[in-house]
C-alpha positions as a Markdown table, in Angstrom:
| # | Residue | x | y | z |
|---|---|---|---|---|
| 1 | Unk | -9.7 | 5.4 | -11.9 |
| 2 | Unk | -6.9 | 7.9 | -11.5 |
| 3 | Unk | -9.1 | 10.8 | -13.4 |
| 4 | Unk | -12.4 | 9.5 | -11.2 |
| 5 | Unk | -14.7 | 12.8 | -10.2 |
| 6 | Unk | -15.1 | 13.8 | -6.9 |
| 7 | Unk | -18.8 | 12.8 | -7.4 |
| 8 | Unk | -17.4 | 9.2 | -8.6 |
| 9 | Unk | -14.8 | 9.4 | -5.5 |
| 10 | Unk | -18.0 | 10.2 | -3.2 |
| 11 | Unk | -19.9 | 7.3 | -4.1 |
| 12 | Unk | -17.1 | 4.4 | -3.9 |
| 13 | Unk | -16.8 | 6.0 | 0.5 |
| 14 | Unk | -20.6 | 5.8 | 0.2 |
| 15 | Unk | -20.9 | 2.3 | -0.8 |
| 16 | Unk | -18.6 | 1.3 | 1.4 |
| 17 | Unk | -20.2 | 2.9 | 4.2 |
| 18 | Unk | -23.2 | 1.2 | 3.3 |
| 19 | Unk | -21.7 | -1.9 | 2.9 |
| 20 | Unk | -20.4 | -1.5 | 6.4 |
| 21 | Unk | -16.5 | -2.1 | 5.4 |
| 22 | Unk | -14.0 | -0.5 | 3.7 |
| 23 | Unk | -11.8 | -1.3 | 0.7 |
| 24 | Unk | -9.6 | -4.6 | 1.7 |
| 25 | Unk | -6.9 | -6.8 | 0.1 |
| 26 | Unk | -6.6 | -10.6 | 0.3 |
| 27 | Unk | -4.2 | -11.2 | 3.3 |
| 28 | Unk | -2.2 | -9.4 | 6.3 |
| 29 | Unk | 1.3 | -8.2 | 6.0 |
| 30 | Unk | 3.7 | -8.5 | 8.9 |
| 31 | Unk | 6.6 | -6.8 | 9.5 |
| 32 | Unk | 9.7 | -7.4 | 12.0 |
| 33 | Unk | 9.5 | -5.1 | 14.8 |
| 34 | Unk | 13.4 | -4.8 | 14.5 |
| 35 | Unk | 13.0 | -3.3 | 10.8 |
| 36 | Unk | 11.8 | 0.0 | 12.3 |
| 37 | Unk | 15.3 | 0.5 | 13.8 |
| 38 | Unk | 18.2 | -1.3 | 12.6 |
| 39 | Unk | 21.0 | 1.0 | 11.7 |
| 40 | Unk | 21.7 | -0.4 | 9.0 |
| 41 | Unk | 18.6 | -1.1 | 7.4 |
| 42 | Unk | 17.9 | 2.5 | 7.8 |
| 43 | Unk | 20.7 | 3.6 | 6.0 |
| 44 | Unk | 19.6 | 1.1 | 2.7 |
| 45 | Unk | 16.2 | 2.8 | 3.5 |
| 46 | Unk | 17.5 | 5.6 | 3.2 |
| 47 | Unk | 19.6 | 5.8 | 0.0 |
| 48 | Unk | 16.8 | 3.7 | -1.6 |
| 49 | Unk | 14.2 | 6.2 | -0.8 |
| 50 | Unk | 15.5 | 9.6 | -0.4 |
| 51 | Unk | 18.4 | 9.2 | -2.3 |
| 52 | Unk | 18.1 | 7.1 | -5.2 |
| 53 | Unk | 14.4 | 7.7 | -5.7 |
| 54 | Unk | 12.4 | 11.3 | -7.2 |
| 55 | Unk | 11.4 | 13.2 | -3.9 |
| 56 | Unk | 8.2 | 16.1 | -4.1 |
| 57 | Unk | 10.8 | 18.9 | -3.2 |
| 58 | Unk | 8.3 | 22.0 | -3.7 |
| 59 | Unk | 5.3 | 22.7 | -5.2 |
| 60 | Unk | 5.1 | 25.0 | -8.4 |
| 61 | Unk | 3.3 | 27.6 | -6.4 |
| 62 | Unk | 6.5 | 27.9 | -3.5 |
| 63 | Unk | 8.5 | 29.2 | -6.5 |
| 64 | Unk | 5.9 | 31.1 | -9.3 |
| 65 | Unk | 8.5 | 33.5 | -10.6 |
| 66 | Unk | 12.2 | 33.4 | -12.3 |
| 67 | Unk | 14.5 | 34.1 | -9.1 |
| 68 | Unk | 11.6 | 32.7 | -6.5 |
| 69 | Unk | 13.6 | 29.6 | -4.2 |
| 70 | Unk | 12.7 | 27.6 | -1.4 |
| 71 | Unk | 15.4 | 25.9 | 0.5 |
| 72 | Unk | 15.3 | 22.5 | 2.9 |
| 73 | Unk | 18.0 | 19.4 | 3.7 |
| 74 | Unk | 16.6 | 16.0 | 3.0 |
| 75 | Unk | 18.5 | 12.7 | 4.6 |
| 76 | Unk | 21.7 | 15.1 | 5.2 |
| 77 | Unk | 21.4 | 16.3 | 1.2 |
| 78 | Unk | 21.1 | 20.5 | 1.4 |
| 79 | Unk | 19.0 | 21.5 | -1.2 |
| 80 | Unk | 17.8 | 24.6 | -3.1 |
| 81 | Unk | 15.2 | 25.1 | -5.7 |
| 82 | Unk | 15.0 | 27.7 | -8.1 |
| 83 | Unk | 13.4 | 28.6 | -10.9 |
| 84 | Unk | 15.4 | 30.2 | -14.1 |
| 85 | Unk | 14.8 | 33.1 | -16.4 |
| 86 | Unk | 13.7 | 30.7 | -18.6 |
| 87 | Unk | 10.6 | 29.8 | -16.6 |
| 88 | Unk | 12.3 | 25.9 | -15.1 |
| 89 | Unk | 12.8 | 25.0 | -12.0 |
| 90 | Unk | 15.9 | 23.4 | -10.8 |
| 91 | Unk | 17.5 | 21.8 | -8.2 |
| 92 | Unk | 21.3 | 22.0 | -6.6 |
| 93 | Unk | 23.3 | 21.5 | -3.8 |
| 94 | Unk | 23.4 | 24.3 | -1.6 |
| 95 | Unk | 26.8 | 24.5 | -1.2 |
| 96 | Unk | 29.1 | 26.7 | -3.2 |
| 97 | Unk | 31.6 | 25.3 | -5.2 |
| 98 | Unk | 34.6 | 27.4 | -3.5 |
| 99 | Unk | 34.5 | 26.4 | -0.1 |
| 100 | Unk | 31.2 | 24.4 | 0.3 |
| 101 | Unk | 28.9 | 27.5 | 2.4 |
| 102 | Unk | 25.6 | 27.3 | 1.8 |
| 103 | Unk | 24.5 | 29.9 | -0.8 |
| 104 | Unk | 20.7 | 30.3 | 0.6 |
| 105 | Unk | 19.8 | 30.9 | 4.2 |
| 106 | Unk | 16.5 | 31.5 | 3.9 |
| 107 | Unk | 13.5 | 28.9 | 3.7 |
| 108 | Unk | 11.8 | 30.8 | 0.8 |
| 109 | Unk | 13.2 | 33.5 | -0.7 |
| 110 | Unk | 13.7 | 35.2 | -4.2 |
| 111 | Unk | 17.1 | 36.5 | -6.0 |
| 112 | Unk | 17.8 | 35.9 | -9.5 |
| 113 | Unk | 21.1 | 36.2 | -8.4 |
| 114 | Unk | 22.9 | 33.5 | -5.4 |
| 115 | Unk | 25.8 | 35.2 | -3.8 |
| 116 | Unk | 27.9 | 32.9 | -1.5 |
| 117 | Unk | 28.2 | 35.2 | 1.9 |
| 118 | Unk | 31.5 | 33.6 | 2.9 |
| 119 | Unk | 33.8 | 34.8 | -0.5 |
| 120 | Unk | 30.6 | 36.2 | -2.4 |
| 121 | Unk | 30.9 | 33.8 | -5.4 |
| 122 | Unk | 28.3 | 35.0 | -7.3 |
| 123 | Unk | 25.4 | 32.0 | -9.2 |
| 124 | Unk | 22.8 | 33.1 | -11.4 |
| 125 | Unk | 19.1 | 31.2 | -11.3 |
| 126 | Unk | 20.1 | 28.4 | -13.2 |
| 127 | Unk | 23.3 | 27.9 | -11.1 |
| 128 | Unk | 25.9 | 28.9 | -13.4 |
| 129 | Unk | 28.8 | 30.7 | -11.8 |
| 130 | Unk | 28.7 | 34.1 | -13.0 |
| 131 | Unk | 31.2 | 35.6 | -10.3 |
| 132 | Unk | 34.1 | 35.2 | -8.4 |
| 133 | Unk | 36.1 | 37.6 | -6.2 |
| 134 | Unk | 39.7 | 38.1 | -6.4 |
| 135 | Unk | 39.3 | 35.8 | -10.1 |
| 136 | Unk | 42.8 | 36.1 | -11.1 |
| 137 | Unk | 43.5 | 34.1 | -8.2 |
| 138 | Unk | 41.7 | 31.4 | -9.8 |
| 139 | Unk | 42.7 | 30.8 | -13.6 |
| 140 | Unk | 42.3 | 27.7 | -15.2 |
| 141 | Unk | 39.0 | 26.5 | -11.9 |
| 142 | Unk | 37.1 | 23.9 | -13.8 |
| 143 | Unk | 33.8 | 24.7 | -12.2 |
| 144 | Unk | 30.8 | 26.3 | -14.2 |
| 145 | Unk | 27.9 | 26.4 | -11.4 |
| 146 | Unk | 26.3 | 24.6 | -8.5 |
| 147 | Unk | 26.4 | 20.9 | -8.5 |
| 148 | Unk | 22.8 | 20.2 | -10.0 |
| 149 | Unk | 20.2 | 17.2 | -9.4 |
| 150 | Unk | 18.2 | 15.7 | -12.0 |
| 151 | Unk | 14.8 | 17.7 | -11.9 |
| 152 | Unk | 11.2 | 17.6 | -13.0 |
| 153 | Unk | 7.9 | 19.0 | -13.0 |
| 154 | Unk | 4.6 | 17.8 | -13.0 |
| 155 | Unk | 1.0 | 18.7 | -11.8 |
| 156 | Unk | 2.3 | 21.7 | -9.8 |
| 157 | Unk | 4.4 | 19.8 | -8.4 |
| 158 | Unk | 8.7 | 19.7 | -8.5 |
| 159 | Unk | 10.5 | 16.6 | -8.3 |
| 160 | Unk | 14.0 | 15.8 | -7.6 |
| 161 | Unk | 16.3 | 12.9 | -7.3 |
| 162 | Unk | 19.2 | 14.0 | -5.0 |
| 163 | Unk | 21.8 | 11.9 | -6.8 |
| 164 | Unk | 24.4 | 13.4 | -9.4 |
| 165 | Unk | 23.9 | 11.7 | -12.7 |
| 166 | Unk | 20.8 | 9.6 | -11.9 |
| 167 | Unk | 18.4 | 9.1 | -14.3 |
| 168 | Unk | 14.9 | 10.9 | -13.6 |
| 169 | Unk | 11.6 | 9.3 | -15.4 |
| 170 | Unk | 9.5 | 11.2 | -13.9 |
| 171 | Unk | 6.3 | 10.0 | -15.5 |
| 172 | Unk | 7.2 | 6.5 | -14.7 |
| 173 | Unk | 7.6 | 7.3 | -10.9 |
| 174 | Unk | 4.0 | 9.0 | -11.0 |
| 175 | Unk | 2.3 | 6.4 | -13.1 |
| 176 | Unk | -1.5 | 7.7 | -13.1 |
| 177 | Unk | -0.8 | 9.3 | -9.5 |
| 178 | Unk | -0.3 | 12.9 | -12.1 |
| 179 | Unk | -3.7 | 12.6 | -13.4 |
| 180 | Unk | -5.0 | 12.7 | -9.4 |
| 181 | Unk | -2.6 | 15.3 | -8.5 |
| 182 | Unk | -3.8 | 17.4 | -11.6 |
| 183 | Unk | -7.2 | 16.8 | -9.8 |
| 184 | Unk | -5.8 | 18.7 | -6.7 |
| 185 | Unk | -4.6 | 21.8 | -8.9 |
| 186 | Unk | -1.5 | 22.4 | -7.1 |
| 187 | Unk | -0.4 | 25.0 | -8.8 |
| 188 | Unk | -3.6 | 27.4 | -8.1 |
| 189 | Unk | -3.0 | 27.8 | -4.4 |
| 190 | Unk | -0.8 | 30.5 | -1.9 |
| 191 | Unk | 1.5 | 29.3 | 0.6 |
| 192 | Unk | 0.5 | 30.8 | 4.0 |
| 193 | Unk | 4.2 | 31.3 | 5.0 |
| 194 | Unk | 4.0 | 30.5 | 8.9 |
| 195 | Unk | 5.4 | 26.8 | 8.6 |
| 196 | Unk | 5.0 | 24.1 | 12.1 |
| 197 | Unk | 7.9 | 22.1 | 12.4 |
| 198 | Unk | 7.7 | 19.2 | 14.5 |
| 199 | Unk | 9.5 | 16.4 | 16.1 |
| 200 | Unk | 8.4 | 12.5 | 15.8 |
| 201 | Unk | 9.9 | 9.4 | 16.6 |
| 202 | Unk | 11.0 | 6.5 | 14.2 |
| 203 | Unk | 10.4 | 7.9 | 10.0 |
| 204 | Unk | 8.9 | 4.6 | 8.9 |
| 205 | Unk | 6.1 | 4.6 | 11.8 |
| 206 | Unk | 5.6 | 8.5 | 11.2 |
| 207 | Unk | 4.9 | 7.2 | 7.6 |
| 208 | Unk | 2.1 | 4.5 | 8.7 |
| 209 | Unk | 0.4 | 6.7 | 10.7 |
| 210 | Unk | -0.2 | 9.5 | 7.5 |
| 211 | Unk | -1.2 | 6.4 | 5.3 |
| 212 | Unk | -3.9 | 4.7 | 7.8 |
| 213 | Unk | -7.2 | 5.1 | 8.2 |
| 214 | Unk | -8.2 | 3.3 | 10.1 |
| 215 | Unk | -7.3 | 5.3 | 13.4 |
| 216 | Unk | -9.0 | 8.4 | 12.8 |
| 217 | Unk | -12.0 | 8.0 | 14.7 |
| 218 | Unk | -10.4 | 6.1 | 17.6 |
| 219 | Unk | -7.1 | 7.9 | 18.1 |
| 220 | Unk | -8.6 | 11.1 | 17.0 |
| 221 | Unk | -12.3 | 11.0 | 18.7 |
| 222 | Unk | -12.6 | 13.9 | 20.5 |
| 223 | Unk | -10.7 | 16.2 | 17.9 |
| 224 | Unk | -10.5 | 16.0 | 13.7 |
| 225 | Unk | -11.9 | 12.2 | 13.6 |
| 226 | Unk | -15.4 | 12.9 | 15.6 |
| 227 | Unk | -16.8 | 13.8 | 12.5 |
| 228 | Unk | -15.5 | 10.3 | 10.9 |
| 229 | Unk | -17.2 | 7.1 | 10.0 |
| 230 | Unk | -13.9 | 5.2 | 10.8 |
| 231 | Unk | -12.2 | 2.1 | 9.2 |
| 232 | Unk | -14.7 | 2.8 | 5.7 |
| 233 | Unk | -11.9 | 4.1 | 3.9 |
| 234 | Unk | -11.5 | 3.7 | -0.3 |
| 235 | Unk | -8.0 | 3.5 | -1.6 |
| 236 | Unk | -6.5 | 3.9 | -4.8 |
| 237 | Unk | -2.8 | 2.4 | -5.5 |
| 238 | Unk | -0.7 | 4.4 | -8.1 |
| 239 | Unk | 3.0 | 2.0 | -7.9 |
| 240 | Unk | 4.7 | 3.6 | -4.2 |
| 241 | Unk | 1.4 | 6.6 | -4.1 |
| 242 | Unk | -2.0 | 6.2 | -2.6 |
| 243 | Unk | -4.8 | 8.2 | -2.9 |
| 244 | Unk | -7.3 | 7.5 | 0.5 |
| 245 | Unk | -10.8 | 8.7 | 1.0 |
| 246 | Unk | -12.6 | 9.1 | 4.4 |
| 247 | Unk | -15.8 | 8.9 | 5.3 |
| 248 | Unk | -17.3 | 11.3 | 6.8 |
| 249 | Unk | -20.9 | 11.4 | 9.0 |
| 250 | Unk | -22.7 | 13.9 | 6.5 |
| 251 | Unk | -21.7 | 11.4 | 4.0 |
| 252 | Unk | -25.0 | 9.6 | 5.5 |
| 253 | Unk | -27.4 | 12.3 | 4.5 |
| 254 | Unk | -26.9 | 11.6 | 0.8 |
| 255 | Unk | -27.4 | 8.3 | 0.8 |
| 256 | Unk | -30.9 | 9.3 | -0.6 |
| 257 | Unk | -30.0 | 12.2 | -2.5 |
| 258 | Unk | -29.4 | 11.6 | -6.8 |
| 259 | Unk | -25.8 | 11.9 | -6.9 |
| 260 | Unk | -25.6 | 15.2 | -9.4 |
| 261 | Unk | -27.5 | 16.7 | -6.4 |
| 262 | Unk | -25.2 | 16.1 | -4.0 |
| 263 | Unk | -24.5 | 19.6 | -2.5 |
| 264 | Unk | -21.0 | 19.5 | -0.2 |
| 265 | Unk | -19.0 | 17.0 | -1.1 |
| 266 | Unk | -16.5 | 18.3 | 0.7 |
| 267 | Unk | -18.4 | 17.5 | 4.1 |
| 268 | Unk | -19.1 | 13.9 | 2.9 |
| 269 | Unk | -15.5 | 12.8 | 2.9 |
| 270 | Unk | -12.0 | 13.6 | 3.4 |
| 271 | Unk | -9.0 | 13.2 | 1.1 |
| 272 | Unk | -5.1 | 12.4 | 1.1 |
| 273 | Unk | -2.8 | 11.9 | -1.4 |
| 274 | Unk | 0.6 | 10.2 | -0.2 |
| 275 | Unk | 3.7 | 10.6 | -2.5 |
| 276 | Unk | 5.9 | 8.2 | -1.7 |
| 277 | Unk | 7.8 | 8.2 | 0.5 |
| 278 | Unk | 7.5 | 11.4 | 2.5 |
| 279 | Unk | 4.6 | 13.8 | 1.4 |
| 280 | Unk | 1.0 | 13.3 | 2.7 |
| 281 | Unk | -1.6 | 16.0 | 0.9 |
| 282 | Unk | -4.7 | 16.2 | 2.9 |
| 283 | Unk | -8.1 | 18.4 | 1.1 |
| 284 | Unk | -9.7 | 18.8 | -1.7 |
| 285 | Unk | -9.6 | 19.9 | -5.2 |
| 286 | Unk | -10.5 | 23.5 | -5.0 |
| 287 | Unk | -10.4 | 24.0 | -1.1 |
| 288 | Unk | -7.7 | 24.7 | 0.9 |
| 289 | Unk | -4.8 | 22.1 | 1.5 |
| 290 | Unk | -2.6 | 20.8 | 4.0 |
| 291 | Unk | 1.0 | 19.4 | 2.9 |
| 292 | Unk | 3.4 | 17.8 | 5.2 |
| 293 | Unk | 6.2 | 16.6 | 4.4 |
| 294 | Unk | 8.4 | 13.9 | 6.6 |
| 295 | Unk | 12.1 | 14.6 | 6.7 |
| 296 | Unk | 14.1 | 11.2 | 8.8 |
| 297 | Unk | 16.9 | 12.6 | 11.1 |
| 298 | Unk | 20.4 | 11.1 | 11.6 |
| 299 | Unk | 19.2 | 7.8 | 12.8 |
| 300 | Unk | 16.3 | 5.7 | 12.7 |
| 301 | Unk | 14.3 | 6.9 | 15.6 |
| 302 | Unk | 13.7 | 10.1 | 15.3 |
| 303 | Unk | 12.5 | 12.5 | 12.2 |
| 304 | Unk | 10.8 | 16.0 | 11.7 |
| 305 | Unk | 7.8 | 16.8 | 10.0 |
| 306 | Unk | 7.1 | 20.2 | 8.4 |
| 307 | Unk | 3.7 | 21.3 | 7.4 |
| 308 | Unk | 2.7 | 24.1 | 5.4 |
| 309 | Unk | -1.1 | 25.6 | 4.8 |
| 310 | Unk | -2.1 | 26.1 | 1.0 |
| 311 | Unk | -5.2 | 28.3 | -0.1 |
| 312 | Unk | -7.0 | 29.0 | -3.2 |
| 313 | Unk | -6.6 | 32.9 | -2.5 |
| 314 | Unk | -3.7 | 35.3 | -0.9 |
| 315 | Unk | -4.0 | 35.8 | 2.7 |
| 316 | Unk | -3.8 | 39.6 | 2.9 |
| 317 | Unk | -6.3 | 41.0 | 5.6 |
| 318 | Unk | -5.5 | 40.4 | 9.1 |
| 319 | Unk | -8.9 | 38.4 | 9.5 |
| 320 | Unk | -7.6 | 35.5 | 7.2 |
| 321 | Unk | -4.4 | 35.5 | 8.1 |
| 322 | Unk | -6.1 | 35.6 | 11.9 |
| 323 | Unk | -8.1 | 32.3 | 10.3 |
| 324 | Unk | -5.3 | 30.8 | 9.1 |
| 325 | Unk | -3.1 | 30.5 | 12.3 |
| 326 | Unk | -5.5 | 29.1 | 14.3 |
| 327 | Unk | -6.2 | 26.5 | 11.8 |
| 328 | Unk | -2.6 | 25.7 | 12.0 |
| 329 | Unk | -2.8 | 25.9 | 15.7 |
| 330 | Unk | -5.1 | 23.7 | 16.1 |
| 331 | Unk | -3.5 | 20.4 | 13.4 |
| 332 | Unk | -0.2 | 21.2 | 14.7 |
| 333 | Unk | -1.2 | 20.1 | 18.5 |
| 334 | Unk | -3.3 | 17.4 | 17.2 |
| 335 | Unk | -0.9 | 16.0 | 14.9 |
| 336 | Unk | 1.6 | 16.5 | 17.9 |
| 337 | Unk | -0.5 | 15.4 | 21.0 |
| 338 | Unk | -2.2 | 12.3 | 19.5 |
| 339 | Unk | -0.1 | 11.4 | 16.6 |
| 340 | Unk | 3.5 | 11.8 | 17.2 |
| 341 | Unk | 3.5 | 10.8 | 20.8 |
| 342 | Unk | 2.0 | 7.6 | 19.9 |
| 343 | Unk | 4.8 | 7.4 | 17.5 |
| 344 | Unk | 7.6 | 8.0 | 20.2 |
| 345 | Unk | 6.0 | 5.9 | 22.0 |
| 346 | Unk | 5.7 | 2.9 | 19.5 |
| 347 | Unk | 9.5 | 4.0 | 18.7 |
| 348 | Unk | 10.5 | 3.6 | 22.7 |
| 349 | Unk | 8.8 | 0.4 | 22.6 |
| 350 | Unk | 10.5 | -1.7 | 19.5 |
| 351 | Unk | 13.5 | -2.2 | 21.1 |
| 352 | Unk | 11.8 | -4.9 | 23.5 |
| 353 | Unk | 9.4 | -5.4 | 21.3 |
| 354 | Unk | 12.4 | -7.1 | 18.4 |
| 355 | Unk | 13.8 | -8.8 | 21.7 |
| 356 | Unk | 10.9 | -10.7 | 22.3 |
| 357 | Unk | 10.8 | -11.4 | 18.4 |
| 358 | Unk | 7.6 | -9.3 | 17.7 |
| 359 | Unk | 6.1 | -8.1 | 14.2 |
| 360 | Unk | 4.1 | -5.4 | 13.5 |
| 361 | Unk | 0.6 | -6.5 | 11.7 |
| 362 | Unk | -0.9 | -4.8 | 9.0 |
| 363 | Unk | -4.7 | -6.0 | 8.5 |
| 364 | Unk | -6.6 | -6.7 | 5.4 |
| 365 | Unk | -8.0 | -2.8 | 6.0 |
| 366 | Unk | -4.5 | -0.9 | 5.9 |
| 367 | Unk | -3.9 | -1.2 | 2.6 |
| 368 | Unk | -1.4 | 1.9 | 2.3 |
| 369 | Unk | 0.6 | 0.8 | 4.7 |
| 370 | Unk | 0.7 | -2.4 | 2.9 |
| 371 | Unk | 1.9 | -0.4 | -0.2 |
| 372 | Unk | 4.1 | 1.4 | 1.7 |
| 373 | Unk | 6.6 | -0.8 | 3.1 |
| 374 | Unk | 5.8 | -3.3 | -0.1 |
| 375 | Unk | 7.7 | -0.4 | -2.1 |
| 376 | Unk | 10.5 | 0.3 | 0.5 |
| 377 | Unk | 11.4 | -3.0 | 0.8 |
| 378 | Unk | 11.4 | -3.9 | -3.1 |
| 379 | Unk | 13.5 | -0.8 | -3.8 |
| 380 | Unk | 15.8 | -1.3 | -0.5 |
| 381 | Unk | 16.3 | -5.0 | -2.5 |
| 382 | Unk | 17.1 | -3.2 | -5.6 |
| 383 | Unk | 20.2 | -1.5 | -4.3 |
| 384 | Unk | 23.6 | -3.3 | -5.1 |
């Protein structure tokens, strides 16, 4: 299933548009209304999730070239990413081993060398400390580099798991979620550098609402889900990941159409790949993507999401790069005006909501969700 077609992907959204349904599991899944923001559950969530567990950090594309970084903090963990002379990319602690001052600023960025600005300790791509000011003041320092984080790369994508000494399996975690991720040939596409940053309310409702489908067409009818056949949506399970399709209303005019005819399958339906447990990828194989990623904040009620534009070619002319920003203009105040204030507002409401002893139901339908929180909770259980 994982290395299914996009002609084979088409016709499972088509059958189950026809059918009148979408893909469904045997029973509902309730969850207390008070999980969303106890303290500290949300810290277990937490170091189960973004700590303990391999995070997408970049993509191969943010850092093609030896010296190329891209730098972010994830649950309170500062992190840059960088790839070496010798063509790997690796992650550390953005903090220098002197005095603990970040040694990158910049979200993106390239230097093959890291130069602290505070003393101007000196790292070179793969973090090795290769100078210090005033050295004779410091004989006999045991320290050889940045603090590093078990790192790996797959499918155009880099993963990291931001805890010293962990163990990183990387093709365990993916399972057959690399051979769909291959499908999406991540690492043939340019960044278009403008990035939208914006605020949302508890991290676990934030997640839902990137993993449902079954809101599109009512949440979003007037803007991205009026060209939707809602609620028809396939999903495919990969451990913690899903892959979702979504139907869309040209779907309908190949219903008579042999399928090696099919000529825009890229009308017909819709595509997201979530990687657990922050990363929703939304396009196609060979078109241009969206990636946003879901950072929580300091408590459970409030997180930031960044999203980033990928195409297939450099944006160079002022026409596409024209194209580009209203394209981002124009998810960036959906995803703000319909989904995230119907996140704050869910998050506003679960207070009184737990009080009167509430859960939140997940139908037969919301099967990623379902996943979702199945995952969280079995790895939040996992932790000593």
């Amino acid at each position: 299933m994982a290395a299914m077609s996009l002609t084979e992907l088409g016709k499972r959204v088509l059958a189950n548009v026809a059918a009148d349904r979408g893909d469904a599991v045997g029973s509902m899944l309730t969850i207390p209304t008070a999980d969303y923001l106890d303290p500290e559950l949300f810290t277990r969530e937490v170091e189960a999730a973004f700590h303990k567990s391999p995070l997408l950090v970049a993509l191969s594309c943010d850092v093609p070239q030896a010296g190329d970084f891209t730098s972010m903090e994830i649950a309170d963990r500062p992190i840059v990413v960088i790839r070496g002379d010798d063509g790997v990319a690796r992650t550390f602690l953005n903090a220098c081993r002197h005095r603990g001052r970040a040694v990158v600023d910049d979200c993106f960025g390239h230097g093959r060398r890291l130069s602290c600005p505070y003393h101007s300790w000196v790292y070179d791509a793969a973090g090795k400390l290769v100078a210090i000011t005033g050295k004779e003041s410091f004989a006999g320092l045991d320290v050889d580099g940045l603090i590093e984080y078990p790192t790996a790369e797959r499918a155009g994508a880099i993963f990291a798991t931001l805890t010293v000494g962990a163990t990183l399996d990387i093709d365990a975690w993916l399972g057959d979620m690399v051979d769909a991720l291959e499908m999406l040939q991540l690492d043939k596409l340019y960044r278009h550098d403008v990035e939208t940053k914006l605020p949302s309310g508890s991290w676990k409702a934030t997640a839902d609402g990137y993993l449902d489908g079954y809101h599109l067409g009512y949440l979003h009818r007037s803007t991205i889900g009026a060209k939707s056949i809602t609620n028809r949506n396939t999903f495919d399970l990969y451990g913690p990941h899903v892959r979702i399709g979504f139907a869309n209303k040209p779907i309908l005019e190949l219903r008579d159409v042999p399928a090696e005819e099919w000529p825009d399958l890229y009308a017909a339906f819709s595509l997201v790949h979530f990687v657990f447990p922050n990363v929703s990828i939304s396009g196609h194989p060979g078109n241009s993507l969206m990636v946003s990623r879901l950072f929580p904040g300091s408590t459970a009620d409030q997180c930031t999401v960044i999203q980033y534009q990928y195409f297939r070619e450099p944006l160079v002319d002022a026409a596409a790069l024209a194209e580009a920003e209203v394209k981002r203009d124009k998810y960036a105040r959906v995803t703000y005006d319909e989904d995230f204030v119907t996140v704050s507002s869910i998050t506003r409401r679960v207070p009184v909501l737990a009080e009167a002893g509430q859960s939140f139901t997940f139908g037969r339908n919301e099967i990623g969700n379902q996943n979702f929180h199945t995952h969280l909770s079995r790895l939040v259980s996992e932790l000593p």
